[in-house]
N, C-alpha and C positions, 0 to 999 in steps of 0.2 A: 277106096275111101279110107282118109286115116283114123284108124284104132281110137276111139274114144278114152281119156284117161282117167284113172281114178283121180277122187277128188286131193288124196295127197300128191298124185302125178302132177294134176293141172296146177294147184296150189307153187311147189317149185317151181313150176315152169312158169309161170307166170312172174313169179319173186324174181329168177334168175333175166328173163326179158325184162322187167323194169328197171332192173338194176343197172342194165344195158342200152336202155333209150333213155334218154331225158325227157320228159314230160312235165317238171314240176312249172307252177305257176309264174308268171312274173311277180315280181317284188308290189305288194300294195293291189294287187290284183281284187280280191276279198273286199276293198273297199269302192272299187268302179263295177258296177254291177254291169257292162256292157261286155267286162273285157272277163267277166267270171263267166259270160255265156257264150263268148267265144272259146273259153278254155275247158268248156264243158265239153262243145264239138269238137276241140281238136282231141282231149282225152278220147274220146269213142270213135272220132276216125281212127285214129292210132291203132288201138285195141280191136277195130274193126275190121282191120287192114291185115294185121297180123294175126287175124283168125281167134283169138280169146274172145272177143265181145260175140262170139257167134255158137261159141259153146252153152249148151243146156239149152238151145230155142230149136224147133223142129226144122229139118230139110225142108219144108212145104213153103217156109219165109226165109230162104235162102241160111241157117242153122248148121251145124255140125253137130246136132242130139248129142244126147246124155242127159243128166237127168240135171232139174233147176237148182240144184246146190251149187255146181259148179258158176253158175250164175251170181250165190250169194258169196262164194270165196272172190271172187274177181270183184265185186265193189267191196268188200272188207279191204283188201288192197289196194284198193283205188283211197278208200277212205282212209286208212292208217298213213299213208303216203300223202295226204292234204291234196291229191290233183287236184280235184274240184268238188263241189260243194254237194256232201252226199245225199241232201234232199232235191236236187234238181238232176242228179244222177240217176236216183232210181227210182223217177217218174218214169222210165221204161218198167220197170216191174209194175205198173195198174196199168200199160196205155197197151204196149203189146200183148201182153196176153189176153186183153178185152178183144183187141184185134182180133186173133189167132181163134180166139171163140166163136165173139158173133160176126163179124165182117164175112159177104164172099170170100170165098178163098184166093178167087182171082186176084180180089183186092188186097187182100191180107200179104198176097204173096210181092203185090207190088209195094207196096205202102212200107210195111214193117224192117225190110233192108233198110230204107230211106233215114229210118229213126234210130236202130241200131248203128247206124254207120254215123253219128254226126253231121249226116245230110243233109237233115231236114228237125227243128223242135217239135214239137205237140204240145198240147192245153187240156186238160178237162175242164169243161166248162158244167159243173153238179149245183155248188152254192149260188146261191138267187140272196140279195137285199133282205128279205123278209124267209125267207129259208135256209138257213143253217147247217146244224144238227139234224134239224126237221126236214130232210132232203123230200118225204112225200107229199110237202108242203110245195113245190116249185109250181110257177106259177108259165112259166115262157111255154107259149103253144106252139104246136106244129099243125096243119090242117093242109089237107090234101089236094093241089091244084095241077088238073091234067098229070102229068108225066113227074111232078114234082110235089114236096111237100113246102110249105110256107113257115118261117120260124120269125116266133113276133117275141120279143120279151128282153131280160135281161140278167146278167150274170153278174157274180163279183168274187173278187177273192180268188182268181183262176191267173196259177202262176203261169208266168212267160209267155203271156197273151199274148204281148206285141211283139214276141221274136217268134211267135209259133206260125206254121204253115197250115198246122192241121186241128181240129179241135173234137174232141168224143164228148159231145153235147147231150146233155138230158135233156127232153121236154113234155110236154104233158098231154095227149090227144085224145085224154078220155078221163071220165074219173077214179077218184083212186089209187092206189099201188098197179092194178092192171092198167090203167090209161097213162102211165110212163113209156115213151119210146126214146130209143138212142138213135144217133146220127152223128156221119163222120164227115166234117163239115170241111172244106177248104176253108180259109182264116181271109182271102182274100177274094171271097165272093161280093158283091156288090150288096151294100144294107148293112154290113159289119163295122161297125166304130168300137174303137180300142182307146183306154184312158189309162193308162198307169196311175199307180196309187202310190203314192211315198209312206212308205211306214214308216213310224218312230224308231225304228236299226238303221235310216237311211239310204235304204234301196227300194226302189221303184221295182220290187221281186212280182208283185200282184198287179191286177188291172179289174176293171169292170167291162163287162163288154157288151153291147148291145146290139141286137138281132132288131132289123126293121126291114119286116117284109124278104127275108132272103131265099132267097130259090137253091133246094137243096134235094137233087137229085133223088130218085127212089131206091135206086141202086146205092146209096149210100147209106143206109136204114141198116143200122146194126142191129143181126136176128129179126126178131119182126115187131108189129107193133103190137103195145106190151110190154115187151121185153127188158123195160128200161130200168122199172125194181130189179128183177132179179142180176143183172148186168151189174149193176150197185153193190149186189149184194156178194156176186162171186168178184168182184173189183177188191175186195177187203181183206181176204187172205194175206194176197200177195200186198197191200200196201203194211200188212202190221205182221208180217215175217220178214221178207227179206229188205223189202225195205228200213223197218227198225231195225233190224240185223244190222246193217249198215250205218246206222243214225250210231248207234251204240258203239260202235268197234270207232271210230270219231270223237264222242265225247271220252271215250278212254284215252285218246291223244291228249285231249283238253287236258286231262286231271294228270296224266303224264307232267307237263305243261309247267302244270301248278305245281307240283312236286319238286319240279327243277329250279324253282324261282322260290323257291321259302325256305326259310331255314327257322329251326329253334321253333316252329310253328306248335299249334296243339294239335298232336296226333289223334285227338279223340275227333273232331271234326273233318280231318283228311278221311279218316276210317269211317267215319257214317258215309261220307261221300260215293268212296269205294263202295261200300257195303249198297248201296241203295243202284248204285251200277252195276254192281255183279249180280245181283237180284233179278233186274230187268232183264240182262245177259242171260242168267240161267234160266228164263221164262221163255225168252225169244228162242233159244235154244230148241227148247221143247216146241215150240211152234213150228219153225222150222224143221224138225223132223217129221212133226206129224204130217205136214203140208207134202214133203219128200215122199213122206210113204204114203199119197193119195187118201188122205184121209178129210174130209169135208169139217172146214174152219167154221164154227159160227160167235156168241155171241161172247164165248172166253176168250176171244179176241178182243176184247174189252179191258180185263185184265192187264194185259199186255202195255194196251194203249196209258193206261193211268199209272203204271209201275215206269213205265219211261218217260212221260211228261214230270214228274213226280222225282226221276234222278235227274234231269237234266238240269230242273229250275232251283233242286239244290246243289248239285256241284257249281253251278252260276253263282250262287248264293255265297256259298264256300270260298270263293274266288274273291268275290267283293270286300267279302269280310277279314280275309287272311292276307291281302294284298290294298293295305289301304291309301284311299284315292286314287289307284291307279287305272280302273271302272271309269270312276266318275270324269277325272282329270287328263291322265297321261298315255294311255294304251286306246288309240280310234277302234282297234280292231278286235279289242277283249271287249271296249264296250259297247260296239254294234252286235257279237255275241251275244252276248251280256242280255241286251234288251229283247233280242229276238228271243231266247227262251224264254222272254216272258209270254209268248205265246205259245209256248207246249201244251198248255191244260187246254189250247183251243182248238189247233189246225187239227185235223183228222179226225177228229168228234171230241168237243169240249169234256171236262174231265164232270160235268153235273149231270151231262146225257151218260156218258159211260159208265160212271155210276149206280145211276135208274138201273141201265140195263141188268148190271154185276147183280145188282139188287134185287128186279122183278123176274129176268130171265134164267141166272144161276142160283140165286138163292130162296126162288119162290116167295118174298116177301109180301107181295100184294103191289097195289096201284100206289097204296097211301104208304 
C-alpha cells in the first residue's frame, strides 16, 4: 500500500500534477450552468483517476486514509485554480461522510466510489417550502409499508436535483427532533418530480422536488429511525469547515481579481475587504483543526458561518463600488457573482437564525 503523505507532501504533489494536466474550464463555462456540472464531474474523475480525490476517505469506500485535511488542501487547489465551482465541489464533504456514518456499510462501500469519482451527483434534500432555518419544522412523511417505507411531501432549495442520481432525504415519522429519519433515495424512483428554479444569478443551480407516494427501500434508511436530527446535526461540521475552507481560498481569487483591475483605487476599502477575509480565514482555520484533531463541532460553528457570509457580500460590494457599472452593465459573469452573494446571509443557515444561536447558545443571552 502506498505511504500516506504529509499534508505538505500531498499539497506539492498535487500543485506539480495540475500543473501537468489541463483541467481548466471552457471559456463562458460559469455562465451555462449544464456545462459547469459537467466540468464539476470531469474535475473529480480526473482527480479520482489519479488517486488525489481518494486521499483523507477510509479504505472501507474504496480511500487511500490519512487524515481529512488532505481533503481540504485538494479543494483549496481545485478552488484557487477556478476548475469548478467550489460550492458544488464540496457537497462531497456533507454527503459522503453522512454516508460513511449512517449508511450499511455494504452500501456505503458501493455508493461513495460512485460520487467521489464524478460518476454519479447527489442532492440533500433537508429544506421544505415552510422549513428553512427551522429544519425540525419539515413536514415530508415517511410511514412504513411491508418491506418499504412511503415518502409523501416536498423539498426545495436542494442543489442539483435534476442532475442527481442519488438524494440523502430527511423526513418526519414521528414527532419531534426524535421522529426525524434519513434515507438514501435513488432520484429516479417512480413518484419523484423535479422542477428547477431560476435564480436571480441566472442559474437554474436549485430545484424543488416532490415525493408522491415513493417506495423506498428499508435497507436504505440511514442509521435508524430517529436518527435524522442527529445526522443534521453531525452533517455541519464538515459543511462550515472544509467546506467554507474552500468558499474562502476562492473569494480570495475574487479580491485578487479586483486588485488586478484598479488602479489609483481607495486603499482603505480594498483593506477592509481583505481584513473582513482574513478574519473568516483565520476562524475556519481554527475550525479546521479542531475538526482534524477529532474534537466534536457545535454551535461556534455559527460564528464561522456569519464571519463568511458577512466577507463575502462585502468584497461583492467593494467590487460594485470601485469598478463602476461594470456589475451592473459590462461583466455577465462579475454580475451573476455579484447577485448570488446576495444570498450568503441565507444558504447554510440565514445569518438572523445564526445569530439567535451565537446569542442564546454561546453567549447565554436568554430567549428574548
Amino acid at each position: 500500500m502506498t505511504a500516506v503523505p504529509t499534508v505538505e507532501e500531498f499539497r506539492t504533489g498535487v500543485q506539480a500534477w495540475l500543473a501537468d494536466h489541463d483541467l481548466a474550464p471552457g471559456p463562458g463555462h460559469s455562465l451555462d450552468f449544464d456545462a459547469e456540472v459537467a466540468q464539476l464531474a470531469r474535475v473529480r474523475r480526473a482527480l479520482y483517476d489519479a488517486g488525489w480525490m481518494r486521499y483523507g476517505w477510509p479504505s472501507q469506500v474504496g480511500g487511500l486514509g490519512g487524515p481529512a485535511m488532505l481533503r481540504a488542501v485538494l479543494g483549496e487547489e481545485v478552488a484557487v485554480r477556478d476548475l469548478t465551482d467550489p460550492g458544488l465541489y464540496s457537497m462531497i464533504e456533507v454527503l459522503a461522510p453522512t454516508m460513511i456514518s449512517y449508511a450499511r456499510p455494504e452500501l456505503a462501500a458501493e455508493m461513495v466510489p460512485l460520487l467521489l469519482s464524478g460518476r454519479e451527483q447527489w442532492c440533500q434534500g433537508f429544506s421544505e417550502p415552510g422549513s428553512g432555518s427551522d429544519l425540525a419544522s419539515l413536514t415530508t412523511r415517511a410511514a412504513p409499508r411491508g418491506d418499504d417505507w412511503v415518502v409523501t411531501g416536498q423539498k426545495v432549495w436542494t442543489s442539483l436535483a435534476q442532475y442527481a442520481d442519488r438524494c440523502v432525504l430527511l423526513t418526519r415519522t414521528g414527532p419531534g427532533h426524535s421522529g426525524i429519519t434519513a434515507f438514501f433515495v435513488d432520484m429516479d424512483s417512480p413518484g419523484i418530480t423535479v422542477r428547477p428554479l431560476r435564480t436571480m444569478h441566472g442559474k437554474d443551480e436549485f430545484a424543488e422536488v416532490f415525493f408522491d407516494d415513493v417506495a423506498v427501500p428499508a435497507e436504505r434508511m440511514l442509521g435508524r429511525p430517529g436518527d435524522g436530527w442527529q445526522l443534521a446535526m453531525d452533517l455541519l461540521p464538515f459543511e462550515r469547515s472544509t467546506c467554507f475552507w474552500h468558499r474562502i481560498a476562492y473569494l480570495f481569487t475574487r479580491l485578487d481579481r479586483l486588485i488586478d483591475r484598479t488602479a489609483l483605487v481607495d486603499d482603505t476599502a480594498l483593506g477592509s475587504a481583505y481584513l473582513a477575509l482574513h478574519v473568516a480565514r483565520s476562524r475556519s482555520h481554527g475550525t479546521q483543526q479542531r475538526l482534524a484533531a477529532g474534537e466534536r463541532l457545535g454551535p461556534e460553528t455559527s460564528v464561522d458561518k456569519v464571519l463568511l457570509a458577512t466577507a463575502e457580500q462585502q468584497l461583492y460590494d467593494t467590487m460594485r463600488d470601485l469598478l463602476p457599472g461594470t456589475v451592473e452593465f459590462t461583466d455577465a459573469e462579475l454580475r451573476s457573482e455579484f447577485l448570488y452573494s446576495r444570498a450568503a446571509t441565507i444558504y447554510g443557515g440565514t445569518a438572523e437564525i445564526q445569530r439567535n444561536i451565537i446569542a442564546r447558545r454561546l453567549l447565554d443571552l436568554g430567549k428574548d
